[in-house]
N, C-alpha and C positions, 0 to 999 in steps of 0.2 A: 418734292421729287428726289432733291438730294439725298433727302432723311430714309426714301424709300429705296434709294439704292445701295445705301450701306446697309442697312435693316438684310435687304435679297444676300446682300455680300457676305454681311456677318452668317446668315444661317445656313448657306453654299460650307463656309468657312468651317463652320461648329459638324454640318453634315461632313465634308472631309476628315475634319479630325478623327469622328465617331467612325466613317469608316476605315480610316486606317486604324485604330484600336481595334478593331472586331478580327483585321486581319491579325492580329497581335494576342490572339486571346489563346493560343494555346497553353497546358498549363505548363507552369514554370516547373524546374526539376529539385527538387526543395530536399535536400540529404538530411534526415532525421534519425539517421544512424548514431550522431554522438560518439564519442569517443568508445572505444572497444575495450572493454574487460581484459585482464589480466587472464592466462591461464587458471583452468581450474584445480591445476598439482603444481606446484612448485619443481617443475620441471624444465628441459628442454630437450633438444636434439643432442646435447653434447654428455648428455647421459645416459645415452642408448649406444654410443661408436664401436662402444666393444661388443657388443652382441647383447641376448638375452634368450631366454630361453625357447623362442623361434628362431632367430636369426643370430646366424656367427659375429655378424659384423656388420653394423649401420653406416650407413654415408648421408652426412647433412648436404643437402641440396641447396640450403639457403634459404633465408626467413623474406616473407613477402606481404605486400597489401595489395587488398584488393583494386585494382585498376577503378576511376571513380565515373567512368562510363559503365562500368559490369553494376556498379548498386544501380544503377536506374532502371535496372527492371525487377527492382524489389519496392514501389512507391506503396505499395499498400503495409510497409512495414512501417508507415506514420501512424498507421490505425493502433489504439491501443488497446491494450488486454480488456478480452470480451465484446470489444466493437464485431457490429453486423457485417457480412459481406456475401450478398444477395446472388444467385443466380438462377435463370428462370430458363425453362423449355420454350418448346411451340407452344404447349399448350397453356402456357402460364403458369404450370406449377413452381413451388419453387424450392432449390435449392439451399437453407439457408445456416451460412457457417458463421460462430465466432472465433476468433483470434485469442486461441490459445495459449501458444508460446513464442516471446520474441527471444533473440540471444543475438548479441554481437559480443563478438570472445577473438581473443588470441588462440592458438592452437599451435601445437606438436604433434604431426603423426606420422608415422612409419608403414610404409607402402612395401608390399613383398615384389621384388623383381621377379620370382620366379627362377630365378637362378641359383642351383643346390651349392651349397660348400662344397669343396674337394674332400676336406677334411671329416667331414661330417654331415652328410645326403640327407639328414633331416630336419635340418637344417637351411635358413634362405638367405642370401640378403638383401639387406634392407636399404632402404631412401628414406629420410626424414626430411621434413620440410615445416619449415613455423609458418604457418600463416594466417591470415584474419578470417574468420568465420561467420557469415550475415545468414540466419533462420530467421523463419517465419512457421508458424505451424496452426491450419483453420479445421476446425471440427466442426461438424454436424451431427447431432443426434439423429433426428429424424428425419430423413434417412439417416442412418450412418454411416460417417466418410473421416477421414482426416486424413489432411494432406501437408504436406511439409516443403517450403521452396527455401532451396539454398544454394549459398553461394562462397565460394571459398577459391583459393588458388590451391591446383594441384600438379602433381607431375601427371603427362602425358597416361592419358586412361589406355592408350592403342599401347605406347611400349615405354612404359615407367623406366626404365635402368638408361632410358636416354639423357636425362638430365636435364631435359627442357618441362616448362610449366605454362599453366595456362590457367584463365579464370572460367571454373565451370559454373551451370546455374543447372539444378537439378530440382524433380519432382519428385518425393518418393509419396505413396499410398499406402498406407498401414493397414496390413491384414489382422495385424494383434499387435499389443505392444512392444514385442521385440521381433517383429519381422514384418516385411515391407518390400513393394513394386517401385524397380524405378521405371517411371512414367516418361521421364524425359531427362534427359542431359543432353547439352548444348554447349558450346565455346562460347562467350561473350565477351573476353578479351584474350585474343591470341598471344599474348606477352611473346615466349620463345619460342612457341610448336611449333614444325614445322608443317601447321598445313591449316587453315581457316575456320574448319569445322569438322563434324562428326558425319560417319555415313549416314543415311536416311534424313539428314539434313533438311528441313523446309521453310523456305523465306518465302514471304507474302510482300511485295510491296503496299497493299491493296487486300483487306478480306471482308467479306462482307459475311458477317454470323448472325442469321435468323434478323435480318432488315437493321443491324446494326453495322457501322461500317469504320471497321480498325485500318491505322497504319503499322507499317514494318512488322509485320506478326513473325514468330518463330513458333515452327512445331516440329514431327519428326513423321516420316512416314512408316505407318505401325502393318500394312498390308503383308509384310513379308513374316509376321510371330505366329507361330501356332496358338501361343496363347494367347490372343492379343492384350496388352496394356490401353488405358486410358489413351486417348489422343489429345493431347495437351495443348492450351493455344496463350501464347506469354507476347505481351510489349512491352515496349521501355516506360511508355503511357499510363499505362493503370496495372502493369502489373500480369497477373494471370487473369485474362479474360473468359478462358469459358473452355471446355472439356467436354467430350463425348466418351461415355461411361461404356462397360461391356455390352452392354445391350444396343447400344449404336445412338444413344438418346443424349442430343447437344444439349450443354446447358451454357447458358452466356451471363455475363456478367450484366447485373442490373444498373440500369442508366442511374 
């Protein structure tokens, strides 16, 4: 009898442990970024101050990294050149891209304030800013799509000559290879702006896409473009989960 109640004890015991693990099984946030590249020119900010043949006069804003909550919603950037990544309709068809181009790099670039010289009105100037740069880039032939997720620190996209920066995560969609939709941009680390996020802003606690069910989703709402863009749907989780193309047709990321 004693034998049998350690026996019930011990497997109460091994059933607790199992279910606390299960509550435990979210995935882990695993940064496979690796150290960042070197700029691709032997450059910086403090070689642009005097001007160049856009702008009269550059001002370095300061070199930055990216905040190490903003990489977590780039996790499919562990997948490696030419891995699959699956996404499917209502109807099962599928969506299916490889993993084109990854880049994590140093960066230099010079942002126009919009603001004319006095001296010289055809002139702008400029904000430079160093900082780290995490792409991703998935193609599809058939259909054909490619899509590009990045993340970099920049100055304020609303009013650059303010001096404040912030970590953006953006979509662009390539119509050819040198011109492209942006799909989405988004705040993911507020560093200095002074304001949380972008207009048409959308936070999901909670979404449920085509019987699959995401946490903390970010998208944007596209209701107000004449043309409309992609409606883009990203978590810290997996990444870019799934997009509703011009034609209004979801596509969700494959379990």
């Amino acid at each position: 009898m004693k034998n049998l109640i350690l026996l019930v004890a011990g497997l109460f015991l091994a059933l607790f442990i199992s279910c606390k693990k299960t509550e435990l099984t979210q995935p882990a946030f695993i940064d496979c970024t690796g150290k960042s590249d070197p700029p691709p020119f032997n450059l910086d900010c403090s070689d642009f101050v005097n001007g160049s043949i856009i702008f009269c006069k550059t001002t370095h804003a300061g070199d930055f990294e990216l905040d190490e909550q903003s990489k977590r919603y780039m996790p499919q950037y562990c997948k490696q050149l030419n891995d699959v990544v699956e996404f499917r309709n209502a109807n099962g068809d599928a969506f299916v891209f490889n993993v084109l181009e990854k880049t994590h790099r140093q960066q230099h670039v010079i942002y126009n304030t919009g603001e004319t010289c006095p001296d010289d009105t055809s002139k702008y100037f400029g904000i430079c800013i160093g900082s780290e740069l995490l792409r991703l880039t998935l193609r599809s032939d058939t259909p054909a799509l490619t899509l590009t997720l990045e993340l970099d620190t920049k100055p304020d996209v609303l009013d650059n000559s303010n001096g404040k920066v912030g970590d953006y995560l953006s979509v662009f969609r390539w119509s050819s290879p040198n011109s492209y939709y942006v799909d989405l941009e988004t705040v993911v680390s507020q560093q200095t702006l002074p304001y949380e996020n972008l207009p048409l802003y959308e936070f999901y606690p909670e979404l449920i896409l085509l019987g699959r069910k995401f946490k903390d989703v970010i998208s944007r709402d596209i209701s107000l473009f004449a043309n409309k863009p992609y409606k883009i749907y990203v978590n810290q989780e997996f990444g870019l989960i799934g997009f509703e193309d011009k034609a209004g047709v979801l596509w969700v990321l494959k379990n």
